[in-house]
N, C-alpha and C positions, 0 to 999 in steps of 0.2 A: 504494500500500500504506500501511497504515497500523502503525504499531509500538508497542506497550507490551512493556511489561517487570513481570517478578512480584516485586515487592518482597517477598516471605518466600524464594524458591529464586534470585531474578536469570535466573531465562531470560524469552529473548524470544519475545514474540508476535506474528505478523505478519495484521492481517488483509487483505481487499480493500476497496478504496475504497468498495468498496456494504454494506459494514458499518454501521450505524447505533451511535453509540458517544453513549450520554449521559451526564453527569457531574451528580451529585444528592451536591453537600455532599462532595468528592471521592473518591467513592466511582463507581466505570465502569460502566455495565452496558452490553451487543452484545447487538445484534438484527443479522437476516439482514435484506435487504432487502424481502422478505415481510414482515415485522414478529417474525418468530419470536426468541425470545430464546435467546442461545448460553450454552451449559452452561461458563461459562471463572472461574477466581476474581477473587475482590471486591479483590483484593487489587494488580491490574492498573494501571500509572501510564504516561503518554504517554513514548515512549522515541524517544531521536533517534539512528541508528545515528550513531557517530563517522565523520566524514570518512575519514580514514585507511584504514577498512575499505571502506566507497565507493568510493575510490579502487584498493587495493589488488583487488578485486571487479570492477572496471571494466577493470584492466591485462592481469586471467585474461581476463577475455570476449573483448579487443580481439586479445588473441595467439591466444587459440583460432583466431579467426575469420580473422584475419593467416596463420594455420599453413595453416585448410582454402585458404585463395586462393592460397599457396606452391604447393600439392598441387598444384592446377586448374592452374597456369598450369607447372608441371612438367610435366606430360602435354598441355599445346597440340601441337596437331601443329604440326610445322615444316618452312618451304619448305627446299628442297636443288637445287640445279644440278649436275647430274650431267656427267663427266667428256664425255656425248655430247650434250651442252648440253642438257640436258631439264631444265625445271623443272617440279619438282613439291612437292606437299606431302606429307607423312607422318606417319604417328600417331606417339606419344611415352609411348602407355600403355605399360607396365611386360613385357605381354606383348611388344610388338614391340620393345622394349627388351634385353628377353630373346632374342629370336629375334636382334636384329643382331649381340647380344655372342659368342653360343653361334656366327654365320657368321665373324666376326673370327677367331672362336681356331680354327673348323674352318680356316680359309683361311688362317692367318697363315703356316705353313712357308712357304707356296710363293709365297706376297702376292700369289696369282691366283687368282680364281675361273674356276669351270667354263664352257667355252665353251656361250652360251645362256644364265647364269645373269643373274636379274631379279631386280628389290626391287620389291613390290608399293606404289604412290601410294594415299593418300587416296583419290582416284576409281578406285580397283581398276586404273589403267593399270599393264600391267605393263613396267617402266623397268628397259634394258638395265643393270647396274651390273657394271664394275669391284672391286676389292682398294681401290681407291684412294677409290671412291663408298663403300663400305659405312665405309670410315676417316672420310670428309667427312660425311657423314652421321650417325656417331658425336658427330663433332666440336660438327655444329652443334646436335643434341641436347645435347652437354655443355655447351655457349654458353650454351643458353638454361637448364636446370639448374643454373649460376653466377651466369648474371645473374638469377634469382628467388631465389636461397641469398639474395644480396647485398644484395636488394633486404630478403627478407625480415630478414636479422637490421639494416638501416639502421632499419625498421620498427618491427621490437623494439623497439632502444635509443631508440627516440624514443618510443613506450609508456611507456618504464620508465623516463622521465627527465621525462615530464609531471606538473601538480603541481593539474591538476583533472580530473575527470569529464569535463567540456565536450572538453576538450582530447585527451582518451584517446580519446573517439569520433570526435573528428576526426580521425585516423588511420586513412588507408584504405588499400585498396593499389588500384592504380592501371595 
């Protein structure tokens, strides 16, 4: 991108690298990269965005981006070993999140479930589960939901204590 600024109002002007920008006696004029000339005023001078905002612009992008990979990796499914030594994997989206909390509080009186009663695997096996599996299986969803919290705000702070550009995007998660 390229950047000027209106010396009569002070706003900025951003254009694309394929701007054609000539300077005759310092006065600006743009053309498209067709050669067409852009309708902008004469009054336009090269402007260099301040670091500061760069930076500050760079720390929003990297937590965005930091935030949406928290999400993702909150909803991995997660393995479980079941009290009949089955292991398996299971989803971690919000719906099955839902369904285990809503079997918890159905079953908690009695801290038994119904004889027959399954938790449905990743690969659709349906896995004998216990009062005590549907608890472990909470659990290790909560695990992995703390250890991405933790990851992510170590991630932050280290965003938001960088002191370049370079630096901000090299923060990834991992």
């Amino acid at each position: 991108m390229q950047y000027f600024q209106n010396t009569v109002d002070l706003k900025q002007w951003a254009f694309e690298d394929d701007v054609v920008v000539t300077n005759t006696n310092g006065v600006y004029s743009f053309q498209s990269a067709a050669g067409i000339p852009l309708n902008v005023p004469t009054t336009l001078v090269p402007y260099s965005i301040p670091a500061s905002v760069l930076l500050a612009a760079a720390q929003m992008a990297q937590i965005t981006s930091l935030s949406q990979a928290y999400a993702t990796a909150c909803l991995a499914p997660v393995s479980y070993t079941s009290k009949g030594n089955i292991t398996k994997t299971y989803q971690a989206d919000q719906n099955s999140i839902d369904n285990l909390t809503w079997m918890l509080l159905t079953f908690s009186s009695a801290q038994t479930t119904p004889s027959g009663f399954y938790w449905i695997a990743l690969d659709n096996t349906q896995v004998p589960f216990t009062f005590a599996d549907l608890q472990g299986l909470a659990a290790a969803l909560g695990t992995q939901g703390a250890s991405a919290f933790a990851q992510f705000q170590l991630l932050k702070a280290q965003v938001k204590a960088a002191t370049t550009v370079a630096d901000v995007q090299a923060i990834v998660w991992s």
